[in-house]
N, C-alpha and C positions, 0 to 999 in steps of 0.2 A: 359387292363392297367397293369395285373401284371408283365408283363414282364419290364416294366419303373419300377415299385417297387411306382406306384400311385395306387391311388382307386378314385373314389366319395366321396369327401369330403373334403379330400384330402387340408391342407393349404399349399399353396408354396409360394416362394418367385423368383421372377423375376432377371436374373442373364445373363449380356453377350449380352445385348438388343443395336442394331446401336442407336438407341433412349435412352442416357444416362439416361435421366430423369425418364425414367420408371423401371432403374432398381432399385432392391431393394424393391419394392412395392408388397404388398403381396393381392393373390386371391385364390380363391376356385375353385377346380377341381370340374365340372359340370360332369352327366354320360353320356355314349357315347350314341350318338343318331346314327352314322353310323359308329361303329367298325372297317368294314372292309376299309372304306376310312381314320380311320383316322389311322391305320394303317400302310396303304400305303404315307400316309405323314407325319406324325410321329408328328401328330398336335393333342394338348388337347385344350378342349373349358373352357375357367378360367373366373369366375365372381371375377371382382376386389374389392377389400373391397374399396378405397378410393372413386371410382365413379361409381360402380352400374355398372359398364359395360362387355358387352361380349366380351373376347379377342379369338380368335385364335392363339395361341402360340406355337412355337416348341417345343418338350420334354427335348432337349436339352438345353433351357434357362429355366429352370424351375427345383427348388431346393426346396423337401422338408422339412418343418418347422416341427422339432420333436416336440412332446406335452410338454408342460412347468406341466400338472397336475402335482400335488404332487411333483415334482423334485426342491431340494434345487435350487435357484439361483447364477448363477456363477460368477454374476460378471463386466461382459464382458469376461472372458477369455477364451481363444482360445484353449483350451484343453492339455492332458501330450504330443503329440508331438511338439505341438507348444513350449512351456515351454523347451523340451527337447533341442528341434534344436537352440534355443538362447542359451541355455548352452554350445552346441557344437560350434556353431559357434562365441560364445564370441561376440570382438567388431568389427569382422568385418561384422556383422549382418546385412543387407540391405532386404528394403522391395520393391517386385517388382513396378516399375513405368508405369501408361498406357502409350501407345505413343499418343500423342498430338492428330495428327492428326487422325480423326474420321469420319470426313463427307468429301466426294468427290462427287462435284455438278458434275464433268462431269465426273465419271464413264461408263467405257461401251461409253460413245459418243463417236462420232466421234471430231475429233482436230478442234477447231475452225481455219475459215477462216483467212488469217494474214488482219489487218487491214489499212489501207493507211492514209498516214500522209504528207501532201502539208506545205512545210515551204518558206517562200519566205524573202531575207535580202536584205533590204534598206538603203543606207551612202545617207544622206541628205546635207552633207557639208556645216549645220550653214544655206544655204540658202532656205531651206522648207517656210520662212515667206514669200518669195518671189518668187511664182511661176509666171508662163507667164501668170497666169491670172486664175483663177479660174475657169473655163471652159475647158481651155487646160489641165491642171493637174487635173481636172477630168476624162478628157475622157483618159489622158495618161496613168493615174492608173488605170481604167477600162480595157486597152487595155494588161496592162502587167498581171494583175489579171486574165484576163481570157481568157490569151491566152494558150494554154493546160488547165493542171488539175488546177481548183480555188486553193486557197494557204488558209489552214487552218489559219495559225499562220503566221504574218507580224514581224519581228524583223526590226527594224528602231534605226540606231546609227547616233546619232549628229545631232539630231533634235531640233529643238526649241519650249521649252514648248507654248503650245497653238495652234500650226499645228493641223488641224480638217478636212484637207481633206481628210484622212480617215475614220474616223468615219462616214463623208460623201456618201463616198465611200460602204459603210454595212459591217463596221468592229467597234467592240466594243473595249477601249482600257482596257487592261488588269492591268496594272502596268508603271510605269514612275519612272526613279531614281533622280524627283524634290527634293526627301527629300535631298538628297547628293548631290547635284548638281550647278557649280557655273554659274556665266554670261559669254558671248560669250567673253566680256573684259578678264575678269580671266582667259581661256582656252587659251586665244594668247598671256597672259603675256602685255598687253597694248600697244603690239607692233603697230605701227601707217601704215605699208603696208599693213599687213593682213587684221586691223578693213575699211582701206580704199577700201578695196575688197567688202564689205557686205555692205548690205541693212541700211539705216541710224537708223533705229528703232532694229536694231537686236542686236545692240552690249552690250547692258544694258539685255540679255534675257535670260532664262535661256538654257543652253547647255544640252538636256537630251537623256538618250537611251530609248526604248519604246518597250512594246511587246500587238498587235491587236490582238483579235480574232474574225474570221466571226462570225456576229450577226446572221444568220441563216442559214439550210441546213450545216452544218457543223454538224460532227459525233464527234468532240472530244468536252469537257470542262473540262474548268479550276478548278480543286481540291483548288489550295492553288496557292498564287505567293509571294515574294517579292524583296527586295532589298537590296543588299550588298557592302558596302568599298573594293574597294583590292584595290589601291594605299599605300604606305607608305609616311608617315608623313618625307619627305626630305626638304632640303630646298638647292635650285641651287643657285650659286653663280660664278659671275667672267661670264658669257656667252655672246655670242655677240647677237645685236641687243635687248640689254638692256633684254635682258632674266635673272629674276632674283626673287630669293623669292621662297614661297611654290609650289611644285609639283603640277602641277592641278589635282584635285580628277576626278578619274576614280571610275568607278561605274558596277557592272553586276545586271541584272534585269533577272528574272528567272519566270518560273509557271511550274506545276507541272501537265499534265494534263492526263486527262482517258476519252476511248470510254462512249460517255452518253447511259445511260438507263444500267449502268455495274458497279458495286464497286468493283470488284473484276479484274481489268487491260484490257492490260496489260496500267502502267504507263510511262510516257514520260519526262522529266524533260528537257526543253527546257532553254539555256542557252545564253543570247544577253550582252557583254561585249564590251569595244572599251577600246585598251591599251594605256598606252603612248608611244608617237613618234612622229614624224611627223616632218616638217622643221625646227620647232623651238627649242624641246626638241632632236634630235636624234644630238647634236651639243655636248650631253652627255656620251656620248656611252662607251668611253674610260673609265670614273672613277664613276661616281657621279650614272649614270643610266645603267653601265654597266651589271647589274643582277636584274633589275627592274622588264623588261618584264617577265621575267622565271616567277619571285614570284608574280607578278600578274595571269597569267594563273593556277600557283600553290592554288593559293586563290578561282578563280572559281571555280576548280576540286574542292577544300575546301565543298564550300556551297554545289556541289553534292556530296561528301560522306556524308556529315553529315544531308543533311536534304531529303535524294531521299530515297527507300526502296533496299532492296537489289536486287530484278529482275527489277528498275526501268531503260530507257533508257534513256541515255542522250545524249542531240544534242548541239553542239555548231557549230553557224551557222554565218556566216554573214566577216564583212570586220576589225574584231578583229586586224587585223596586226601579225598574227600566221601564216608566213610565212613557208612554208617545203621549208628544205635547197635541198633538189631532182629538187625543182623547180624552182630556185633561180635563175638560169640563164636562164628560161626562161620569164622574167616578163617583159614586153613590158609595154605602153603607160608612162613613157618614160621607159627605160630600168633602170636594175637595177644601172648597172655600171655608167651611164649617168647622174641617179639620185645623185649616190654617187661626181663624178668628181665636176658638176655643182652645188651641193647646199653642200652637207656634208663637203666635203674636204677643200672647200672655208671659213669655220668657225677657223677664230686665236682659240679659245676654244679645237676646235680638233687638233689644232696640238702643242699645250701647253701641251694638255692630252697624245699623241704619246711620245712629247719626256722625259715625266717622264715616259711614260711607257714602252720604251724600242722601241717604234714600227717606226725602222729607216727607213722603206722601206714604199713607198706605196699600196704596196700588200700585207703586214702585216696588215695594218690597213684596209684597203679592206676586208680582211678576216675577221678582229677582227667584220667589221660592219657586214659582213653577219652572223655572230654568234651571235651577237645581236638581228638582226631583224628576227632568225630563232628559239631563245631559247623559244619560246612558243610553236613554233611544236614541237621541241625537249621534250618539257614538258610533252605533250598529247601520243606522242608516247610512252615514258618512263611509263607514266601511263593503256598502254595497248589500248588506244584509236584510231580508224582507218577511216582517211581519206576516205572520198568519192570523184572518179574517174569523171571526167567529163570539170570538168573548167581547162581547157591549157594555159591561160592565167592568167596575174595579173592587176590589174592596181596600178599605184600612181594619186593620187587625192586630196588628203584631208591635208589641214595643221594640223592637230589633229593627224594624227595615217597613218602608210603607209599601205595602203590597198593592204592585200590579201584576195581575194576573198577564200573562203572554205568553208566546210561542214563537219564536223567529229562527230563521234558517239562513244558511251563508248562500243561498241560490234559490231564485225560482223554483219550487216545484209543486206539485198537486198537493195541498194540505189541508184540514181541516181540526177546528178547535172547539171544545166544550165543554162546560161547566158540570161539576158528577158534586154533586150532595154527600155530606158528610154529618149532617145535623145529629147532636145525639153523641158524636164517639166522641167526647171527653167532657168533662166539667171542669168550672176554672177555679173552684173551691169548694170545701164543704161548706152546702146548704145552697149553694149556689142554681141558679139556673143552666143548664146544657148552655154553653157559647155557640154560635152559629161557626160551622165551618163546611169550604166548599173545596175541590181540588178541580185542576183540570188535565183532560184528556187530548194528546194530539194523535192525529191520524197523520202519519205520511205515506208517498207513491215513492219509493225510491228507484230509480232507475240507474240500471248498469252505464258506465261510462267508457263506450263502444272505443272513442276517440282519445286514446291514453297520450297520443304524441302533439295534442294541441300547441303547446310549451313551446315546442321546440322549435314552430313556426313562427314565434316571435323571438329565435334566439338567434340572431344574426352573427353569422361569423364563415367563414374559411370551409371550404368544403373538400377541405386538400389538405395532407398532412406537411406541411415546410421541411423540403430536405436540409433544412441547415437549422440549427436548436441552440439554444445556451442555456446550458447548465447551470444554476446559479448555488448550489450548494458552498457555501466555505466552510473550510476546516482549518486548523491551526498550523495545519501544515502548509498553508498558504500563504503565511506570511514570511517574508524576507527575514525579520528582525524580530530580535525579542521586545517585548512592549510590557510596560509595567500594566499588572492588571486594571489600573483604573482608565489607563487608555484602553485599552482591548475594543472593547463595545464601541467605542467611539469609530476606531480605526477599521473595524467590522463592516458600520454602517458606512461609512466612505468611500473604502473601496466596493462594497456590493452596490452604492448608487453607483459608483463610478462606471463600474464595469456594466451594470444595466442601460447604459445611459449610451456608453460607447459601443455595444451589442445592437442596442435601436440605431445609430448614425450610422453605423457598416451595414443594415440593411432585415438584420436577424429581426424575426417576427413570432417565432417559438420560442418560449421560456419555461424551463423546466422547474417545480418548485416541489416540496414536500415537508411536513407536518416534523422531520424529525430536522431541519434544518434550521442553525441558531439563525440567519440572515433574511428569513423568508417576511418579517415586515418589512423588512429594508426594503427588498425587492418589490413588496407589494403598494409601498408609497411609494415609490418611485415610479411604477408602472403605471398608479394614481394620474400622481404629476404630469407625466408625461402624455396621459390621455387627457387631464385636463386642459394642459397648455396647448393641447391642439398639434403638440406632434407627430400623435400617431391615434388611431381609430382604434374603440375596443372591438369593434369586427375583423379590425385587420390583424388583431393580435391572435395567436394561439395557445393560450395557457394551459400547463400540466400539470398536473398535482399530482401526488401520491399523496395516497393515506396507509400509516405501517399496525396500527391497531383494527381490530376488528374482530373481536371477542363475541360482541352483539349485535342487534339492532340500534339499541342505544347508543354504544359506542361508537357504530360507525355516524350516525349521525351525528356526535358530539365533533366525531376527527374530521369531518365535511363542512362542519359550522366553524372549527377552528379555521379550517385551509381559507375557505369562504372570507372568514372577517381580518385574517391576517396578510391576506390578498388585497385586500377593498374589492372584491367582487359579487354577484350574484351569482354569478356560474364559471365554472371552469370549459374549457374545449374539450378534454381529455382527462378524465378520473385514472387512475391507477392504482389496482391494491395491490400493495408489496405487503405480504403476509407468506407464509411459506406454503408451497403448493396442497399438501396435505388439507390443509385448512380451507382451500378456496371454496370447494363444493357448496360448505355452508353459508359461507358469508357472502358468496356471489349474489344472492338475492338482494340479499340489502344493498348492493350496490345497484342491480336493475332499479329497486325504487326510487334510488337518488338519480338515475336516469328519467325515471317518467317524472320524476318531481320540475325535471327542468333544470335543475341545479348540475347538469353534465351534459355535454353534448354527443360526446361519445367516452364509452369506458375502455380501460388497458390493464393487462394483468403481468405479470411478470415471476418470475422464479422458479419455473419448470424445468429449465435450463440446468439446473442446477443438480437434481436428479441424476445424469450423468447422462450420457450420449444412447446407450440401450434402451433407455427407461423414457426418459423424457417424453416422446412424440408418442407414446402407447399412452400415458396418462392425463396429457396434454390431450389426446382427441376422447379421452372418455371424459372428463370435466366438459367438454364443448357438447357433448350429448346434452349434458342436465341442463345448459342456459336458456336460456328464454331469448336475453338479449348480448351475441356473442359480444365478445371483446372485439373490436377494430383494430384495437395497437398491443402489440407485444413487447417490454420494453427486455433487454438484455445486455450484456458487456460483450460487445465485439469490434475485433479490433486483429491486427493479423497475426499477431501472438496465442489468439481465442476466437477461433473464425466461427465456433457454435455453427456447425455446417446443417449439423440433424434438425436444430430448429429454423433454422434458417429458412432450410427447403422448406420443411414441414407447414411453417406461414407463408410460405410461396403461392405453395400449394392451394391452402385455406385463403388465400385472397386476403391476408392480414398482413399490414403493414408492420416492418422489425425499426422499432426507434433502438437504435445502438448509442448507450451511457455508453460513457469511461470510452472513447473511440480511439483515443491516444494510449491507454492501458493505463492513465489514471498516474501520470510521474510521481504527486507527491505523495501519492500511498507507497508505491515501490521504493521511493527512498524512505521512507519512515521505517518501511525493513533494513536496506541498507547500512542504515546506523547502528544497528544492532554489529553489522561485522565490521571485520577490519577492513583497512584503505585498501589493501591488496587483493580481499575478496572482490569488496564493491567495486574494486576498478575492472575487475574478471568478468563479473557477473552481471555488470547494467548491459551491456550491450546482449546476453541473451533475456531478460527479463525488460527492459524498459523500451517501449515504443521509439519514441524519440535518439536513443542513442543505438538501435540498431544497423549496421554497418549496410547491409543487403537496403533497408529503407533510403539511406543516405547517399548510395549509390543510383539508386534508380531516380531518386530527386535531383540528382547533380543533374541527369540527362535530359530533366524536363525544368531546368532552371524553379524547381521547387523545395522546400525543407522536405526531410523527414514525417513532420505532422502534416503536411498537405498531400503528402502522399498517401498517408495510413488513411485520411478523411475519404480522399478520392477513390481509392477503394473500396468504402465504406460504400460512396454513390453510387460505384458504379455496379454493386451487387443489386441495385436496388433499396438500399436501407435511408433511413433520415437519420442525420449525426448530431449530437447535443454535446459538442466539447466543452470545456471549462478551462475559463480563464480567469485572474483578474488584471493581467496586464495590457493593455489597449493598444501594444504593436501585435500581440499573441490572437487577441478576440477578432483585429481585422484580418491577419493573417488568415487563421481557420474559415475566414468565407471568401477566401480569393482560392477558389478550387475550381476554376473554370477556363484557365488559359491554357490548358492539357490534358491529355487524355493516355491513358493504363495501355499497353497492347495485352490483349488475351496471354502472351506468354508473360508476360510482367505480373498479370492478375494473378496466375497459378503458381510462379516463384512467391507472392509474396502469402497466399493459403499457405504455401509449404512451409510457414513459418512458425504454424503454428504447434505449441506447445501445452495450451490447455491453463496457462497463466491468466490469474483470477485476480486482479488487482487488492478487490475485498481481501479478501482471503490474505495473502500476503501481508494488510493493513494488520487485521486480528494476529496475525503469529506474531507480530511487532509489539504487542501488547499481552505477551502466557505472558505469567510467570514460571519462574525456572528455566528449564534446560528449551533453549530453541533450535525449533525442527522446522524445514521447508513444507510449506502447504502443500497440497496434493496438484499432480502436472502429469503433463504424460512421462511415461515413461524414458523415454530418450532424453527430454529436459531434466527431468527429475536425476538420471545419472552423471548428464553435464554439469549439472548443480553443485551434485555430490565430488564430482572428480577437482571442483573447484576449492570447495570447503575443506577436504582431505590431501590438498597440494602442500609437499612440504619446500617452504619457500628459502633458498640458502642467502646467503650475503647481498645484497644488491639487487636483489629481486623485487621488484612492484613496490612502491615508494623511493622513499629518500633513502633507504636502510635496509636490511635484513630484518626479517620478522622477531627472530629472535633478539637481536640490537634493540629494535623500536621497544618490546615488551619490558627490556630491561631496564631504560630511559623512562617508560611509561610509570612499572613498579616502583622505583628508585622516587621520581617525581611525587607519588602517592604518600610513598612511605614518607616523605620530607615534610608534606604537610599534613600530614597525621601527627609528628613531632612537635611540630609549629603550636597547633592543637593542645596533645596534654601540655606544654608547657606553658599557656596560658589558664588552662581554667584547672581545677582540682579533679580529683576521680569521678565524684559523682557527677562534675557537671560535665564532665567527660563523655559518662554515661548519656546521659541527656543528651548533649551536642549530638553524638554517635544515631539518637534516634532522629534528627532533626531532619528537615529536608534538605538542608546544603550540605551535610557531610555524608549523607544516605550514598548517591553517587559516587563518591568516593570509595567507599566502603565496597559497595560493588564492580566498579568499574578494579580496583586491585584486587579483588577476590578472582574476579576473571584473568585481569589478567597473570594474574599466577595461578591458574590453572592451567593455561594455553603455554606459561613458561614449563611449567613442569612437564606438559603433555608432551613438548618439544625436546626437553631435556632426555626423555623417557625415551623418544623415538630414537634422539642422537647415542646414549647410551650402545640399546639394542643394535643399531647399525654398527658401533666400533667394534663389539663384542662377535658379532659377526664378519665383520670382516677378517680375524685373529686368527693365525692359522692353527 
């Protein structure tokens, strides 16, 4: 072993392991029991301190622990090159980032097989309640189901809620768009031809589109589905055949689905829509409904980008009325021209709309309609979307929508389409002849999408985490002055440009922002701005988000879509769930998919810490087993008050970068406690609890011609940590990144660890906020007694203010009581009462309630003291 530079006995530390969890965990080198083998694999046998166990380990992940005897403690710090290279490299100082991805389940495999997806689209025509009989439209739906490959997934448009003859059939239904959906009445406008065409029960029912899925022997299931609006809120007017009033609502029903016994894809996001159109509506075309269709199909592609992942496939399938103009003249049963002559052109409507619109010919308007009924393919194509080959025909059918039959997918892949006979399952009245109807069948090849991190090579940015950060959080405790509330907002947005703006001129390129923060548009037009004006590059920026909900899937993608549009961005640098540790295990996935979506370049978790010092790093590495895609950044409050030594190491260890919030300990939360006590506490107490006024900080700053907060920062660096203070005063924001004209000595490092106390800024904040009786948050124990010995100090004459405590209190009462006087003798008893519950006299009220409790408490003690001294 001496050639590794190991012996027997030998403590190391675990370093570089595919098994995140286990690095950083320290074992004892065992002696070699076969030299010559382990030689040749260049493997040492380590007994683990945490669990007693025997590892076989490479040499190469295994890092000697130099002995700590007798050698001062440093600190945390990372020695005189580290120290050096932050000198040199100033503020463009970046700490390397792991990449994401870590685990490859199909490594070395072979590519999985592509998997096969049976789609089959059904236009019911209102008439589904009245098949030829329930026998005949069993065996006819049998007969098209399973003639070729059985059809995964049934899409059915213009069906009538309550149709069960599929279900019948051994099809589950998935989704129905009853919630949005009106009566067969309302879809034909009340027109008395059409409703005389239908079934006499159907015309009161509701009109809905429907997506089945085989109940069994079927390889795919449903992840998620639901249901969306893409109609606009119009309203037709002036139309013949008494067509008139609100737009009938259109609706797309969607699911989301993946190969079962598989979470990991590939996904399919199947899309069943029916637009507007049809004999009664297409009488619009010229003015009212002339760009309807487009932003309808525009709406559906809508719910697929924003709610599909980014290798998800999507299918829109079925008799949509998404016409290609390629095929336009080939559309039979009737023809297209035939359709137009015989029912379009026949409407006074269309040709009122022609001659305000210029369209003096009838081949103008000919034209104008096939640009109409063709602006949905034109939509999908534009979107990059690609028809599948197979159906040569079209039909017209449907008073609702002019069916074209299609198939089209949001990518290239292997697909085939065709026509399945339906002749026979329904009649369209009694005495009637069978109507002809036809549905069709898509075949797809779906293939796994091997390459999940394509995204992320068109995400240009920073490959280094910025050891210097800004905080951009405001709170009310940040302001100097009271402001009447209709300033507030105003004064919010000014100072958070302000401070963003003077954060970018001193050189800061990391911005910290989160979902629960009232200034984070401010921050986000600003950051706009400023990349639009060409002052700074969105690659050269680092942005941070948290998200603090995370209930769902839904939910996190709702709190991603906020951060995203309240940012102006597309992607963040660094995601961060703030959720309570408990909870992570679950909701960590849903953040990996907002990593492969693209939408995060690296993720960050936080609040483990919090746990307590025992617990932390044991629960912290069993959460790191379950990820797929670890966390990069851990963010935490450290600062030398709260040095979090456990986790510190512990992402040392794991090769994760510690972003330290609150690095200062956070002044104006510590003072929002402070106010709760007296002058004489707080004047005790800020120097052990507040960053900046600590005596030991101010001291060692004097000697390096630095403040207090450049000293806590430097510290910060030179553990290795990235610092994200907050300011919003712009001698304060340039101050916190001049941390480079000095340097910590090792013994300075370990004097200013010794400071700490276990002071949680948070925490502190909340106790400023019980109601009732207030108690100090939890500290270490040493702190927590200094505390105590402060609050419990009985202060005589001339002690800590202007006054004796007992003096001040009586001045204080006396002052209270005067305008509580002032008080009843302006208003009467009851409005007394009233005043008493107001918000201006509430204060009052309590601030003398206290302080005559503190006067009697005093009283009590002075008593007991004379009484004892008596001989």
């Amino acid at each position: 072993m001496d050639e590794w530079g190991l012996s027997a006995g030998d403590v190391v530390e675990l370093r570089g392991l595919s098994k995140l969890e286990m690095n950083g965990q320290r074992g004892t080198v065992l002696p070699l029991e076969f030299p010559e083998q382990a030689k040749a694999l260049g493997r040492l046998a380590v007994m683990m301190e945490a669990t007693g166990k025997r590892l076989s380990l490479k040499v190469e992940n295994l890092v000697k622990v130099q002995s700590t005897a007798g050698a001062a403690k440093t600190g945390g710090d990372l020695g005189e090159e580290w120290s050096a290279l932050l000198n040199e490299r100033g503020k463009s100082m970046g700490l390397p980032l792991r990449c994401p991805e870590r685990r490859r389940r199909h490594r070395g495999a072979e590519p999985e097989p592509p998997r096969q997806l049976v789609l089959m689209s059904l236009n019911l025509c209102h008439l589904s309640a009245e098949p030829r009989g329930d026998e005949i439209g069993l065996s006819r739906l049998d007969a098209a189901t399973s003639t070729g490959s059985v059809p995964d997934i049934i899409c059915v448009q213009e069906s009538l809620e309550g149709f069960d003859l599929l279900m019948r059939s051994g099809y589950t239904k998935l989704i129905s768009s009853a919630v949005k959906a009106q009566p067969v009445r309302e879809m034909v406008y009340n027109n008395c031809d059409t409703l005389q065409n239908l079934p006499a029960d159907s015309a009161d029912k509701l009109l809905v589109n429907e997506l089945y899925i085989r109940s069994e022997g079927s390889q795919w299931e449903a992840v998620e589905s639901g249901v969306e609006q893409i109609s606009s809120d119009l309203l037709l007017a002036g139309g013949d055949a008494n067509v008139t009033g609100p737009l009938a609502t259109r609706s797309v029903v969607w699911a989301r689905l993946r190969p079962r016994e598989s979470s990991e894809g590939p996904f399919v996001f199947v899309l069943n829509a029916q637009l507007s159109g049809g004999a009664l509506e297409d009488q619009f075309f010229v003015d009212q409904l002339a760009h309807e269709r487009g932003r309808q199909l525009e709406r559906v592609l809508e719910v697929f980008r924003q709610r599909s992942g980014e290798s998800d496939l999507g299918v829109v399938l079925g008799a949509a009325g998404a016409l290609s103009s390629a095929c336009a003249d080939r559309c039979v049963d009737p023809p297209l021209s035939v359709y137009f002559d015989d029912v379009v052109a026949n409407y006074h409507r269309v040709m009122e709309d022609a001659v305000s619109a210029g369209l003096r010919t009838t081949d103008l308007l000919e034209q104008r309609f096939c640009e109409y009924l063709c602006a949905p393919s034109e939509a999908l194509v534009a979107q990059g979307w690609d028809f599948v080959e197979g159906l040569d025909g079209f039909a017209v059918g449907s008073s609702c929508g002019f069916l074209a039959e299609h198939l089209a997918t949001s990518r290239h892949i292997p697909a085939s389409a065709e026509r399945v006979s339906l002749e026979g399952f329904w009649r369209r009245g009694d005495g009637e002849a069978p109507e002809r109807c036809s549905a069709i069948k898509g075949t797809l090849e779906v293939h796994p999408q091997v390459q999940q991190s394509e995204e992320h090579a068109q995400r240009v940015g920073l490959v280094e985490l910025p050891a210097i950060g800004f905080g951009t959080c405001f709170m009310p405790e940040d302001l100097n002055e009271r402001v009447a509330e209709s300033e507030f907002r105003k004064m919010v947005d000014e100072l958070s440009e302000s401070a963003v703006l003077a954060a970018l001129s001193a050189g800061v390129r990391l911005f910290e922002s989160g979902n629960k923060q009232m200034n984070q548009q401010s921050v986000g037009r600003t950051l706009w701005t400023a990349v639009a004006a060409g002052i700074v590059s969105r690659p050269e920026l680092f942005i941070a988000g948290r998200i603090p909900r995370c209930k769902d899937q839904a939910e996190v993608r709702r709190e991603v879509d906020m951060l995203l549009r309240e940012l102006r961005m597309d992607y963040v640098d660094l995601l961060v769930m703030d959720i309570p540790p408990e909870r992570a295990p679950q909701a960590w996935p849903w953040l990996e998919e907002v990593y492969r979506e693209g939408r995060a370049r690296y993720l960050g978790i936080t609040n483990f810490d919090l746990l307590g010092p025992k617990v932390c790093v044991e629960v912290f590495r069993d959460f790191l087993a379950l990820t797929e895609v670890p966390p990069a950044v851990y963010a935490m409050e450290v600062h030398p008050l709260n040095n979090n030594e456990e986790m510190a190491e512990c992402c040392r260890g794991l090769g994760i970068q510690v972003m330290a919030y609150s690095p200062l300990g956070a002044p104006h939360k510590m003072e929002a406690f402070m106010k709760i006590l007296t002058r004489s506490d707080a004047q005790d107490m800020r120097p052990l609890l507040k960053v900046p006024d600590s005596s030991v900080l101010n001291d060692v700053g004097q000697r390096h011609g630095a403040s207090a907060a450049q000293v806590a920062l430097r510290w910060n660096l030179q553990r290795g940590h990235c610092v994200v203070p907050k300011s919003f005063d712009p001698a304060h924001i340039l101050e916190n990144t001049e941390l480079f004209h000095f340097s910590l000595s090792q013994r300075e490092m370990s004097i200013l660890a010794g400071l700490h106390k276990g002071v949680r800024a948070e925490r502190f904040l909340g106790q400023s906020h019980v109601q009732g009786k207030k108690a100090l948050p939890k500290m270490t124990r040493d702190a927590q007694d200094a505390c105590e010995a402060i609050l419990s100090k009985i202060r005589g004459p001339g002690s800590g203010g202007e006054g004796g405590a007992e003096e001040q209190m009586q001045q204080e009462l006396a002052e209270l009581y005067r305008q509580q006087e002032v008080c009843q003798a302006k208003v009467t008893s009851c409005e007394y009462q009233a005043a008493a519950a107001s918000s201006a006299l509430r204060p009052w009220c309590r601030a003398a309630r206290a302080c005559a409790s503190r006067w009697a408490a005093a009283s009590s003690v002075r008593r007991r003291s004379a009484r004892a001294r008596r001989p």
